[in-house]
C-alpha positions as CSV (number, residue, x, y, z in Angstrom):
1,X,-44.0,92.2,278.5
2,X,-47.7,92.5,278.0
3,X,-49.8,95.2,280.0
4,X,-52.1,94.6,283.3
5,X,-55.1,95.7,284.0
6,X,-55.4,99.5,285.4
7,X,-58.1,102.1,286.3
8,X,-58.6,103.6,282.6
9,X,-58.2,107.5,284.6
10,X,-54.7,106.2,285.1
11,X,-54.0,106.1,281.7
12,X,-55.5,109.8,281.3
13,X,-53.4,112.0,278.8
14,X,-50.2,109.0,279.0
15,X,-47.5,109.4,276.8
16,X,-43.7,108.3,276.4
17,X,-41.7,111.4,276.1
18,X,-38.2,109.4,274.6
19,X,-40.1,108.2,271.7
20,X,-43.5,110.2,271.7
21,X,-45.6,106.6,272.3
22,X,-49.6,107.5,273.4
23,X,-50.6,104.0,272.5
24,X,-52.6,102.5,275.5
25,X,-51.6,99.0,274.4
26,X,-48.3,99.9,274.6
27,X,-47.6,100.7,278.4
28,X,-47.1,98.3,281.4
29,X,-47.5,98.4,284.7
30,X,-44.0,97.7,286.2
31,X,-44.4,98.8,290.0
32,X,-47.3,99.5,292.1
33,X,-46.9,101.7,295.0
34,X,-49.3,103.1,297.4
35,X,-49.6,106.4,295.9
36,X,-48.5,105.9,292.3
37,X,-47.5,103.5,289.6
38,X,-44.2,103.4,287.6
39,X,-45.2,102.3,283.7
40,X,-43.0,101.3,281.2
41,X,-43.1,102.0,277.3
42,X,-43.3,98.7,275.9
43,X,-41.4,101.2,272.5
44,X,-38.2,102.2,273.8
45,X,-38.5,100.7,277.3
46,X,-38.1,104.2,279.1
47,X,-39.9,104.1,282.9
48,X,-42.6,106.8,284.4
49,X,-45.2,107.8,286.7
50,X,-47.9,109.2,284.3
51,X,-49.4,112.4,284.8
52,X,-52.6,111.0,286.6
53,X,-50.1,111.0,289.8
54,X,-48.6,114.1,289.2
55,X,-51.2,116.8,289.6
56,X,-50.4,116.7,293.0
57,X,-46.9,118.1,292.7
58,X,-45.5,121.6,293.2
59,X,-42.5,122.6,292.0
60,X,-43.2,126.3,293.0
61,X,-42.9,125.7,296.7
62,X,-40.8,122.6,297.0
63,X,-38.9,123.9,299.8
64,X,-39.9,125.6,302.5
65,X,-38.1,128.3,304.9
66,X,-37.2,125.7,307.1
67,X,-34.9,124.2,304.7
68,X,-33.7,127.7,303.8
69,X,-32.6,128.3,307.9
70,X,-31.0,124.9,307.6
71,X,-28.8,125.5,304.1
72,X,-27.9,129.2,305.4
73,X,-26.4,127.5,308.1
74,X,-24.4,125.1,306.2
75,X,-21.1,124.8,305.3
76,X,-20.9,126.6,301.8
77,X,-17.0,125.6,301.0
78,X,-17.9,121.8,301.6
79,X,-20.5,122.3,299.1
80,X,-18.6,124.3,296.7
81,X,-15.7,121.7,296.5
82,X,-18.4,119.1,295.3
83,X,-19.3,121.1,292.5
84,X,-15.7,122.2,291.6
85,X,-15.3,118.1,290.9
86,X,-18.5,118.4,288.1
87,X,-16.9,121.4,287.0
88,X,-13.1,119.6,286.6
89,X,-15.5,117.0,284.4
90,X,-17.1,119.9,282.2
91,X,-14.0,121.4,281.3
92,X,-12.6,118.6,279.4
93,X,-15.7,119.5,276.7
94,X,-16.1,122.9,277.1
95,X,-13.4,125.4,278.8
96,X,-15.0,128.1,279.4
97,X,-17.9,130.4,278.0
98,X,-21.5,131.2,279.1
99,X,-22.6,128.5,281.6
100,X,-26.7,128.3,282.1
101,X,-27.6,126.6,285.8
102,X,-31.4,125.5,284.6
103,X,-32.6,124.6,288.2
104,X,-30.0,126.3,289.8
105,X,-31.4,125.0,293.4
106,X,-29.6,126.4,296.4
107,X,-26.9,127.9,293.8
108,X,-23.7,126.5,294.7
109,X,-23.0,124.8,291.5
110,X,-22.7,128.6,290.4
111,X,-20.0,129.8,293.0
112,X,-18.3,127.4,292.3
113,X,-18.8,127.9,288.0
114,X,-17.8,131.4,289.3
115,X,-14.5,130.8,290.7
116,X,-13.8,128.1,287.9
117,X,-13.9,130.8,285.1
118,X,-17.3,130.8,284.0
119,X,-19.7,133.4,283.3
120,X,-22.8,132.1,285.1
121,X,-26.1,132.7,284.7
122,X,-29.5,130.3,286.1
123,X,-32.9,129.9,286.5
124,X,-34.9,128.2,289.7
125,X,-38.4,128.0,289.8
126,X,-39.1,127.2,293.4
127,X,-39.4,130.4,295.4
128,X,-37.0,129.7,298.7
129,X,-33.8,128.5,296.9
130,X,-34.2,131.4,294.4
131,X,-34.5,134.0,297.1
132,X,-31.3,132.1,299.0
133,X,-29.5,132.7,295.5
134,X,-30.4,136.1,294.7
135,X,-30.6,137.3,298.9
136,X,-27.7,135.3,300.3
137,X,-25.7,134.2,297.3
138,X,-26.3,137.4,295.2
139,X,-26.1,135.1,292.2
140,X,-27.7,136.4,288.2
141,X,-31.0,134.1,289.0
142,X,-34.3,134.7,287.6
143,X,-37.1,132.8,288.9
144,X,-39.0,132.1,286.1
145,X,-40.7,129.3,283.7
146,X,-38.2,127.8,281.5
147,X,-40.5,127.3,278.9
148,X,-41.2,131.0,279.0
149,X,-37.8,132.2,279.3
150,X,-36.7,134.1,276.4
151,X,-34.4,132.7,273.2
152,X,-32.6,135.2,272.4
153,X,-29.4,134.3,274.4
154,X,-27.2,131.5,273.7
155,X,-25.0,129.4,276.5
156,X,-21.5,127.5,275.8
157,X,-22.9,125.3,278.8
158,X,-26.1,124.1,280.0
159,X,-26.2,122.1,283.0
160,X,-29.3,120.1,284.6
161,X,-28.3,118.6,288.2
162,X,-31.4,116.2,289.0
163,X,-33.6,118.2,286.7
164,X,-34.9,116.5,284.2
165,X,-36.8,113.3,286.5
166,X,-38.7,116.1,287.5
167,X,-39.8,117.5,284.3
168,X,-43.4,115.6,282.7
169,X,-42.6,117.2,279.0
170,X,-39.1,115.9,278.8
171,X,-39.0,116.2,275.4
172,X,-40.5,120.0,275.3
173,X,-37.7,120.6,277.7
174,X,-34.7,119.4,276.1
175,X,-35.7,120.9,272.5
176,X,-35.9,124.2,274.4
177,X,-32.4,123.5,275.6
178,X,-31.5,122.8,272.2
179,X,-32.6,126.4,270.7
180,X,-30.2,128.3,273.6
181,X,-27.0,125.9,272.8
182,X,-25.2,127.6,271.2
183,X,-23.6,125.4,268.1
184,X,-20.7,123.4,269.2
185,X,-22.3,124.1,273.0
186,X,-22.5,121.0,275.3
187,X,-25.7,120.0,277.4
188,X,-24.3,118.5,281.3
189,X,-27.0,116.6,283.0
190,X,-27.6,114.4,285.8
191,X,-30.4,111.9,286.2
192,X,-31.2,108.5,288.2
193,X,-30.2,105.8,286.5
194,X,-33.0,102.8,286.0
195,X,-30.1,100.3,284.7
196,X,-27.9,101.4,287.7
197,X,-26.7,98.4,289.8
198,X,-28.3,99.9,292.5
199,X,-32.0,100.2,290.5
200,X,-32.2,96.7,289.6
201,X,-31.0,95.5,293.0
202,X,-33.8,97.6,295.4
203,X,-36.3,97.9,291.9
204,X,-39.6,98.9,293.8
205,X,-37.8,100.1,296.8
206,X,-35.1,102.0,295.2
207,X,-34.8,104.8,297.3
208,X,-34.5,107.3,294.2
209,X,-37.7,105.9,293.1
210,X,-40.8,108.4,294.4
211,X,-43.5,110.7,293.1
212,X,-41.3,113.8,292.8
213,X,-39.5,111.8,290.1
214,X,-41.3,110.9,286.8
215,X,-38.8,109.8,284.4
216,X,-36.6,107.3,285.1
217,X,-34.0,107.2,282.4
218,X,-31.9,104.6,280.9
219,X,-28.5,104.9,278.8
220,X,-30.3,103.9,276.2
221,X,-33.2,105.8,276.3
222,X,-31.3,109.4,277.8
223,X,-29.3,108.9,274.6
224,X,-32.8,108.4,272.1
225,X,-34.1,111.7,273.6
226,X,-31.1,114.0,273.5
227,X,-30.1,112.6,269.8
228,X,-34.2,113.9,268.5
229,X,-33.2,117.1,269.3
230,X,-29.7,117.8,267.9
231,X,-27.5,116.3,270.4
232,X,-24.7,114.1,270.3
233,X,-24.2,112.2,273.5
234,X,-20.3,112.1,273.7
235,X,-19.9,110.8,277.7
236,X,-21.9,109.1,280.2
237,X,-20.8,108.1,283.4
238,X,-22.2,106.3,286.5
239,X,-22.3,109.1,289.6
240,X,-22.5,108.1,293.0
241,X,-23.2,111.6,295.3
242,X,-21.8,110.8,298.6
243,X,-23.8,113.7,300.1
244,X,-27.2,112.2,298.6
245,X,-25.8,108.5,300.4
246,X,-25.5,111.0,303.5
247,X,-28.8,111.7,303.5
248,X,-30.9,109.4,302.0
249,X,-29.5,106.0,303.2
250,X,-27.1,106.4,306.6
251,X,-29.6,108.8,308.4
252,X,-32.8,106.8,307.5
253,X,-31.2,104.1,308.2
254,X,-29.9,105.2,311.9
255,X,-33.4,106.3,312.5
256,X,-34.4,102.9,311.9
257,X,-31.7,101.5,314.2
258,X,-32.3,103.7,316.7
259,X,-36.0,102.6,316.7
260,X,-37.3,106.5,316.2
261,X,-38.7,104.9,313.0
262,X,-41.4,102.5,312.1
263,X,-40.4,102.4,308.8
264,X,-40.0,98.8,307.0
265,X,-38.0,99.4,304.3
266,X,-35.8,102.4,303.0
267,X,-38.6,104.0,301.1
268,X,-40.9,104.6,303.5
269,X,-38.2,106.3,306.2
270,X,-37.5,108.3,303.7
271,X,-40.8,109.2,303.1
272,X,-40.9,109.9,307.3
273,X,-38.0,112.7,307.0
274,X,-38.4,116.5,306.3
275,X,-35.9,118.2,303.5
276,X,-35.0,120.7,306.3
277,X,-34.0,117.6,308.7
278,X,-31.7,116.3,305.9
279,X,-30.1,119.3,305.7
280,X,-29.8,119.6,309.4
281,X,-27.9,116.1,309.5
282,X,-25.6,116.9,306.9
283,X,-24.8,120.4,308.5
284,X,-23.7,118.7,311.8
285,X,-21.8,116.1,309.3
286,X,-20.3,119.2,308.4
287,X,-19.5,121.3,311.2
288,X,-15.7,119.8,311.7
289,X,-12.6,121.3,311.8
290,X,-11.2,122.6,308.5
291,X,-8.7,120.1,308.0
292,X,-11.1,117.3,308.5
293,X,-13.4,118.9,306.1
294,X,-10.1,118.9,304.1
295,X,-9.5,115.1,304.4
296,X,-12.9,114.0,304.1
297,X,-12.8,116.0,300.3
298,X,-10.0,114.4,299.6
299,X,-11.4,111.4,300.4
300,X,-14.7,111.8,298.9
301,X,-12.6,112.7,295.2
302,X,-10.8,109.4,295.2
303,X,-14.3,107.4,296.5
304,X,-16.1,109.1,293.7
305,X,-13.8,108.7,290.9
306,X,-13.3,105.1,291.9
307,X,-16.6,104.4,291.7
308,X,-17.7,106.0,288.4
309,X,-14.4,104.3,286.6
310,X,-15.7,101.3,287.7
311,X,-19.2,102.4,286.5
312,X,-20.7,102.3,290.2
313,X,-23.8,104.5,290.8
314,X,-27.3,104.8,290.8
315,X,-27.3,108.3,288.7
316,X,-25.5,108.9,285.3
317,X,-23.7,112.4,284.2
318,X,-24.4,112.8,280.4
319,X,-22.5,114.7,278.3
320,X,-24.0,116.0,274.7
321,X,-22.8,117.9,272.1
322,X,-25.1,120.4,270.1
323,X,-24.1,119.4,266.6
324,X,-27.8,120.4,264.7
């Protein structure tokens, strides 16, 4: 590929954190979107929004109460089964032993860590989903910087669920990681997936594609950046999150048939609809009868594993082994 022409403040301060690249010659211009551009590094072939977009972004109130009144009035064993199916997938690489929830969001990954054995700990930097943890949940949470989190302790188990798109220093991040696995300790994460089916199908308009997400990893290049900093990538496996299909593709797309709206393409509904009305919809999805919760589980198990055998999804789960 050979690069286009961009405004030079765009390329303010842009570098490729797989492979460390800050050579201007060496980024392209893959997608341009209203509000920001996705570049790839022409070195290792890893795709971002550079941090000329990002200033915008606040990780420190990503959620607001709203959302909060919405999750309290979920249902909590629904969402505890859907992490007890990660946590059947850990435990074939690490049994038991400290487990660290690094953006421990609304904290059900943790319950359910809990009643699988673990000794959980976490860590969530946006204010509303900590408070649900450590009010509702009474879950060990801090709510704190990661990169100012002390050392000192070591974890069997890290997990990052959707963390790591988020994060600009990628690199900074997962050599942190590194220091607090403890040898032999595995590193569990989740990303989007650029080389999914699903990416290269909807490219521009991939609904996972958005200004809250700045790296967009590959196989290729998850593997390159874990392997820099001691890891040894020993699973990865295509994940498709029914409850993210839930609410990121049938209920834009029902507000599109139902002409409430204007939306042309997936993208831009999604854009239209609130975090708290997601939650909302999937509450009511929710709100059945035990047994139908039960069966739709059930269901959801043999859908998911399905799909991941068969290397279906549009995110990967990555497993890595701390061997330096």
């Amino acid at each position: 590929m050979t690069s286009v022409a961009v405004k030079p403040e765009v390329l303010e301060e842009i570098r490729c954190c797989v492979c460390s690249n800050s050579d201007l010659n060496e980024f392209t211009s893959i997608y341009s979107k209203e509000k920001f551009e996705v570049f790839s590094c022409n070195k290792c072939g890893l795709y971002f929004i550079p941090p000329y977009y990002r200033k915008r972004i606040d990780y420190g109130n990503y959620k607001d109460e709203k959302v909060t009144e919405a999750v309290r009035k979920g249902n909590n064993w629904v969402k505890i089964q859907r992490h007890k199916l990660r946590l059947k997938f850990i435990k074939k690489y690490k049994s038991s032993g400290d487990l660290f929830d690094l953006g421990a969001g609304w904290g059900h990954f943790m319950l359910a860590g809990i009643e699988m054995g673990y000794n959980v700990s976490g860590i969530e930097i946006s204010e509303q989903p900590y408070l649900f943890c450590k009010n509702d949940l009474k879950l060990p949470v801090e709510h704190i910087d990661f990169f100012k989190m002390s050392e000192e302790k070591k974890f069997d188990v890290i997990t990052l669920w959707d963390v790591l798109e988020h994060i600009d220093r990628a690199d900074d991040f997962i050599e942190k990681c590194s220091r607090v696995t403890k040898p032999d300790g595995i590193l569990v994460l989740q990303v989007p997936q650029i080389d999914s089916y699903f990416a290269k199908k909807y490219k521009d308009d991939w609904k996972m594609m958005g200004l809250d997400h700045v790296n967009y990893f590959s196989r290729k290049t998850i593997t390159i950046l874990l392997e820099k900093y001691g890891y040894k990538v020993e699973k990865i496996k295509s994940s498709f999150e029914l409850k993210l299909f839930i609410m990121y593709t049938i209920l834009p797309l029902l507000k599109r048939i139902k002409g409430t709206s204007k939306a042309k393409t997936t993208q831009e509904a999604n854009y239209e609809i609130k975090a708290s009305e997601r939650q909302q919809y999937f509450n009511k999805f929710t709100s059945r009868p035990m047994w139908q919760l039960k069966l739709f589980v059930f269901i959801h198990n043999i859908i998911y594993n399905t799909l991941s055998a068969l290397n279906i999804g549009e995110e990967m789960m990555v497993v890595a082994r701390k061997v330096k």
